[in-house]
C-alpha positions in Angstrom: -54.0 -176.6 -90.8 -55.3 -177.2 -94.0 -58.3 -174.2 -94.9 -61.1 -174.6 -97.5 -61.1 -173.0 -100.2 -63.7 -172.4 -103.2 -63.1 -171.1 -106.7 -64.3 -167.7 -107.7 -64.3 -166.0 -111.0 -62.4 -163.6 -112.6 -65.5 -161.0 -112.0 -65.2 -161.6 -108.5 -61.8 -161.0 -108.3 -61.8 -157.6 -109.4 -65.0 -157.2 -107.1 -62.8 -158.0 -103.6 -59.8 -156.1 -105.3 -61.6 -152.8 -105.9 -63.2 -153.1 -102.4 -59.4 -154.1 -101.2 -58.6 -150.5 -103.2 -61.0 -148.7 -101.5 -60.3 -149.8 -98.4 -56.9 -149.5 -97.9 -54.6 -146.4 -97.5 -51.8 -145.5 -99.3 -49.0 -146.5 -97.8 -45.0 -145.8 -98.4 -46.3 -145.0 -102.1 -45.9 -148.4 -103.6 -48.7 -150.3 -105.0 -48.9 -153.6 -107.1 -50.6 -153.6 -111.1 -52.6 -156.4 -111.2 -53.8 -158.1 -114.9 -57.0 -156.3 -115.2 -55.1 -153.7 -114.3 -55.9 -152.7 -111.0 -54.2 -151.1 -108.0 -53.9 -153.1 -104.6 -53.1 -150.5 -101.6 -51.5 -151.7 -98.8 -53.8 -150.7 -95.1 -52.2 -150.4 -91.8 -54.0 -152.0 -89.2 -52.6 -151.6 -85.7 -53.2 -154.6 -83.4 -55.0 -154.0 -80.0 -53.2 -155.1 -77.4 -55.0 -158.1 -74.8 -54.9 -156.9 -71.0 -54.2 -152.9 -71.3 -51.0 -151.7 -69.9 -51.2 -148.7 -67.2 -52.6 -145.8 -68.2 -48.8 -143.7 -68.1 -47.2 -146.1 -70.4 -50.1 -147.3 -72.4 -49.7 -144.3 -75.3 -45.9 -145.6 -75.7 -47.2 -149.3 -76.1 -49.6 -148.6 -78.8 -47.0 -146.5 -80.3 -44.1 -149.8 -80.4 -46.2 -152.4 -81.7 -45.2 -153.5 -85.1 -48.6 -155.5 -86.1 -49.5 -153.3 -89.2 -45.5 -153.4 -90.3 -46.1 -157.0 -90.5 -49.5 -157.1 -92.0 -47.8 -154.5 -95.5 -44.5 -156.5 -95.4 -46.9 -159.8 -95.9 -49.3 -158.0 -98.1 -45.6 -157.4 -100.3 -44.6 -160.4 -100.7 -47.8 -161.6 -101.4 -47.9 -159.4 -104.0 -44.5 -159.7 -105.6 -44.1 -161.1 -109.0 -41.3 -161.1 -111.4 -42.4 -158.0 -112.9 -42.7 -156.3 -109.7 -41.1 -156.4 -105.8 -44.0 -154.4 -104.6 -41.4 -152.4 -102.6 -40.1 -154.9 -100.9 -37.2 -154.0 -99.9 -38.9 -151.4 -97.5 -39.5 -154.0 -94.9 -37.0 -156.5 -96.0 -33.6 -154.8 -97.6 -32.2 -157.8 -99.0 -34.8 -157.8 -101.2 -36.9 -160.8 -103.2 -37.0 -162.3 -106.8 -40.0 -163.9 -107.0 -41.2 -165.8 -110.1 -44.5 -165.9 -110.0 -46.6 -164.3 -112.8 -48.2 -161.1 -111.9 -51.9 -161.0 -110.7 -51.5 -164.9 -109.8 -51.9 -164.4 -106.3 -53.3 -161.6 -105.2 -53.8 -160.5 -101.3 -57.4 -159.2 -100.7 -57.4 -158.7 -96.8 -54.7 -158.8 -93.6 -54.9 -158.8 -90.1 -52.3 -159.3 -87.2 -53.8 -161.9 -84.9 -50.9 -162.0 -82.2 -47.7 -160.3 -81.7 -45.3 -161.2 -78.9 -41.6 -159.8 -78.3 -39.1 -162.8 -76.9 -36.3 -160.3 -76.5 -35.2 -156.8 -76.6 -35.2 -155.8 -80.1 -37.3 -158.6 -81.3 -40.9 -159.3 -82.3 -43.0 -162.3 -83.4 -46.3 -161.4 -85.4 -48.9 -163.8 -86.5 -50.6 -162.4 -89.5 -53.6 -164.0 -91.2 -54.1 -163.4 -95.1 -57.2 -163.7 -97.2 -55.7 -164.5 -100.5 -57.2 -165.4 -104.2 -54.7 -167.8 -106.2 -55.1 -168.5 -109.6 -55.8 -172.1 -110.6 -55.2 -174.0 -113.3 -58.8 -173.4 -115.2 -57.9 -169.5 -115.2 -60.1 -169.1 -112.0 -59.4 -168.0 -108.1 -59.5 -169.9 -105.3 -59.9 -168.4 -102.0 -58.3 -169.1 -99.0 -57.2 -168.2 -95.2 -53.2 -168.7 -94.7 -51.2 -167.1 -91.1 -47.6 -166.4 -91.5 -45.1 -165.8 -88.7 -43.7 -162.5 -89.3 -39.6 -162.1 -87.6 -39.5 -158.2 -86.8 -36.1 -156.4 -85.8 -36.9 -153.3 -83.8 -34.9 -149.7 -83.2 -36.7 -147.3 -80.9 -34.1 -144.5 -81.2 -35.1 -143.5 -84.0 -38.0 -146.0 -84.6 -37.0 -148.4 -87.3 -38.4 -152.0 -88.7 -37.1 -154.5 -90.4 -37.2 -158.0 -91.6 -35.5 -160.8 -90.1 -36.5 -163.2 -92.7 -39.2 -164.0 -95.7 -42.7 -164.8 -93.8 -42.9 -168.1 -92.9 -46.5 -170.1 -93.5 -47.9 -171.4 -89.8 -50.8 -172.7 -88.7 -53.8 -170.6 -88.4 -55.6 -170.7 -84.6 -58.5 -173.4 -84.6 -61.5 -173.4 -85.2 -64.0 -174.4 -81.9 -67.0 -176.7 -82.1 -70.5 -175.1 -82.8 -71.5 -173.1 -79.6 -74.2 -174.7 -77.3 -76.7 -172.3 -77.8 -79.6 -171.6 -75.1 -82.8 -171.3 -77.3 -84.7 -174.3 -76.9 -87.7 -172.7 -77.7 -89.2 -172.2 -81.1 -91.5 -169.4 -81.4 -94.2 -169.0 -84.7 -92.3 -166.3 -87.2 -96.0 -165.0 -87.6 -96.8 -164.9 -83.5 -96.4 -162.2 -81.7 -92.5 -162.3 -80.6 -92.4 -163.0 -84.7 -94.1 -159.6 -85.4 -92.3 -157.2 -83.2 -89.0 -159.1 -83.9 -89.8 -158.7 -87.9 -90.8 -155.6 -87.3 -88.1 -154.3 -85.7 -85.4 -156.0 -88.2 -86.9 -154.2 -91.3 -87.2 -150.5 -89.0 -83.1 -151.5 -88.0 -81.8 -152.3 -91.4 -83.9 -150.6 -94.1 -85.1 -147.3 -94.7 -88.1 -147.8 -94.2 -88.2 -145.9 -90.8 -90.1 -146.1 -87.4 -87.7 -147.6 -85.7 -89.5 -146.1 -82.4 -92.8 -148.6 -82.8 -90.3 -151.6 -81.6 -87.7 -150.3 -79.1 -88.7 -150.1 -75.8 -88.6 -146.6 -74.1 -85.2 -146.0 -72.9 -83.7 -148.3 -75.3 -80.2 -147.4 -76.9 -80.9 -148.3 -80.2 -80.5 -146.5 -83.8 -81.1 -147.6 -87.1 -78.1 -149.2 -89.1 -77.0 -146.1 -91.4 -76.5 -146.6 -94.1 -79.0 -149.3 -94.4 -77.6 -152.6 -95.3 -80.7 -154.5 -96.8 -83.8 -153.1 -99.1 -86.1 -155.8 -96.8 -85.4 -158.6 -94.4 -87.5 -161.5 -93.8 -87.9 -164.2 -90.9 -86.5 -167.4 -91.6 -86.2 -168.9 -88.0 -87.0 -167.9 -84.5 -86.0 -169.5 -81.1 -86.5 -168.7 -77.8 -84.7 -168.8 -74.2 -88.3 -169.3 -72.3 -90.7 -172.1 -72.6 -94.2 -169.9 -73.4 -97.8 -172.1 -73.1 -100.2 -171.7 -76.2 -101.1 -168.2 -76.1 -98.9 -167.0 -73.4 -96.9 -165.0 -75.5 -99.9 -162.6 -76.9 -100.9 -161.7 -72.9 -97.8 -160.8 -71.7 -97.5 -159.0 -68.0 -95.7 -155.5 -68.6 -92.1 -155.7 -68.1 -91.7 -159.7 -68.6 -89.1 -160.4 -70.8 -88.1 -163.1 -73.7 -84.7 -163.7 -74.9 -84.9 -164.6 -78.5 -82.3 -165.8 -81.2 -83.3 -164.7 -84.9 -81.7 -165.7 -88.5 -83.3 -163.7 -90.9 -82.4 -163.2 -95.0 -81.1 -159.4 -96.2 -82.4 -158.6 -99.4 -80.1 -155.9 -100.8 -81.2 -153.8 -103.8 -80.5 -156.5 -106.5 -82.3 -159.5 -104.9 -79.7 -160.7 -103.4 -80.0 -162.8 -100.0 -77.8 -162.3 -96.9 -78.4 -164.9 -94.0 -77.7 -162.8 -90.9 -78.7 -163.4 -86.9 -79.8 -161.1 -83.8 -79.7 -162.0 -80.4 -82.3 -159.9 -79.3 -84.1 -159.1 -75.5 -87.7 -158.1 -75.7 -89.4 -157.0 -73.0 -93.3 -156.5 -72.5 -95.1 -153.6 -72.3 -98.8 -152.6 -73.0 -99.7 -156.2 -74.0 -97.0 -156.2 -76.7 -93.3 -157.0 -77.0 -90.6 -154.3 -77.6 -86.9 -154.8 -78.3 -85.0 -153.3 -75.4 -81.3 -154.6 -76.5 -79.5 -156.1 -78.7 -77.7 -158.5 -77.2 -73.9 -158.1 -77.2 -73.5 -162.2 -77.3 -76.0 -164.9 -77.6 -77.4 -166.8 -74.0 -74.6 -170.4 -74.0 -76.3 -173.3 -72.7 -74.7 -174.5 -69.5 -72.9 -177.4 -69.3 
């Protein structure tokens, strides 16, 4: 499936590679010398398993899946160049030539999205790659590619290795915009507006008093550290129809399901769109954040 992509310059390159360094763990001591030079570190992500086996074998499950193999033998042949296997050879011993010109394509993140064993012996990992390739103009385009990952296993003693190169797939689909169920929109400078506002620059600043906006009882924390320097309201909607001034009186423990998108402003200026499905619930005439909700309310069909 073909993926978007969007140039980036050189600037941001090294940006996502030294957060890829810091990231990342060393692993089996090899490491790929990019242009600029810098050093990309290889992570080991383990994949969680769907349905959770019993509890007696579970440990031995987590133990025998190869996910984060898969993810630093794509992450090494990502990286290969002519100049250097990246290792290689550790997850595939016949080895690789490759012939592309070092720093040309460069593997910032990985992550095993399924992994399924169709015999004894054998394993099947899908791993996605975020990966920046040079272009013609000097610059990096960035881009989402899965590869099928071919896995020989040994338990006794336990032992991985390559069937084969990784082999480009399709990446899962993407689903249609989710029917949301916030019909509703509320005034950002009305009284949901205030305490949601409020609440957002208590949550993700530092600038405190969290304890003004949560409800009593409430399970909620600031963000540490804080992500954003200020946050401001750029558009709020609501699960229940309120009439003109209904929301200012509300009865004590009446409730409002709200969906928020608000802009982060880090410490340069910078803007982050970002959105909260929040529950407020009423209390002394005013509204008070009593969750954060794990998902936002789907319309029903």
């Amino acid at each position: 499936m073909a993926r978007r992509s969007r140039a980036l310059p050189d600037a941001v390159v090294e940006s996502a590679l030294r957060s890829a360094t810091r990231s990342g763990g060393r692993v089996l001591g090899w490491g790929v010398v990019l242009a600029s030079p810098l050093v990309m570190l290889a992570a080991l992500v383990l994949l969680r398993p769907g349905p959770p086996p019993p509890a007696e074998s579970r440990g031995a499950e987590l133990q025998r899946m190869p996910a984060g193999w898969a993810e630093m033998f794509v992450r090494s042949w990502l990286s290969a160049s002519r100049d250097d296997e990246a290792g290689l050879e550790v997850f595939y011993p016949p080895g690789m030539k490759s012939q592309r010109t070092i720093g040309t394509q460069v593997p910032v993140e990985t992550a095993a999205v399924s992994a399924v064993s169709p015999s004894a012996g054998q394993w099947s990992v899908t791993v996605s790659a975020s990966v920046l390739t040079q272009q013609p103009d000097g610059r990096h385009a960035a881009k989402l590619t899965c590869f099928q990952v071919s896995l020989l296993e040994q338990t006794e003693p336990p032992a991985y290795a390559a069937a084969a190169l990784p082999s480009p797939v399709s990446c899962p689909a993407t689903l249609p915009a989710a029917p949301l169920a916030y019909g509703e929109t509320a005034e950002l400078a009305g009284p949901i507006g205030g305490s949601v506002l409020g609440f957002l620059n208590a949550y993700l600043t530092t600038r405190g008093g969290l304890e003004r906006y949560v409800a009593p009882g409430a399970a909620i924390t600031s963000a540490v550290p804080a992500p954003y320097a200020s946050v401001q309201l750029t558009e709020l909607r609501t699960h229940e129809r309120f009439e003109p001034g209904q929301a200012a009186r509300p009865p004590d423990a009446q409730q409002a399901r709200v969906l928020v998108r608000a802009s982060g402003f880090d410490v340069t200026g910078q803007i982050t769109p970002i959105d909260y499905a929040l529950t407020l619930t009423a209390r002394a005439g005013r509204w008070e954040v009593s969750r954060i909700d794990p998902v936002p309310l789907l319309a029903t069909r």
